[in-house]
C-alpha angles and dihedrals in degrees: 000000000000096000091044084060090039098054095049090053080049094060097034096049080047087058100047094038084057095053096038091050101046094039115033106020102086090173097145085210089068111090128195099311130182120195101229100179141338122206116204119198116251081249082050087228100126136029132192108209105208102206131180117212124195107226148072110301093267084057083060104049085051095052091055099045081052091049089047095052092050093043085107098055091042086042083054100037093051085053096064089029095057109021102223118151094242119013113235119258108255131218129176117222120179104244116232114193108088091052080050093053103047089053104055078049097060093045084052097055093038089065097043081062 
């Protein structure tokens, strides 16, 4: 029961991640960032937050120290948005899976040709 819990406080906290990145954070360190996934413990006490930035590899490590710094405010802001009795700890990882994926592509379609 408890993953069933923990996977709807996944989607919504993706959904709300999505909107409160893209709208309220105003950090200029924080590049063009898509929230991919987010994985909630079954005790719903931390969250990692898979996110996909669009940008060179130093793009990306700013994105994350941005993120980092405004873990606090997004922590808060989760908190009213979704009423748990204690918001999850958050944590950013770079997902890498779609850089994973396109180049596996791209092995695939090297070796057609």
């Amino acid at each position: 029961m408890s993953d069933i819990r923990a996977n709807r406080v996944a989607e919504q906290m993706k959904k709300e991640l999505g909107e409160l990145i893209g709208q309220k954070i105003k950090d200029p360190r924080i590049g063009f960032v898509t929230v991919t996934d987010v994985e909630v413990t079954g005790d719903l006490q931390q969250a990692k937050v898979f996110i996909s930035v669009l940008g060179s590899e130093e793009e990306k490590h700013d994105t994350l120290v941005g993120l980092a710094k405004a873990k606090g405010f997004i922590r808060s802001e989760i908190g009213q948005r979704i009423r748990l009795r204690k918001t999850p700890e958050i944590t950013f990882e770079i997902d890498e899976a779609f850089e994973y994926g396109n180049r596996i592509e791209k092995i695939l379609r090297d070796l057609n040709n």
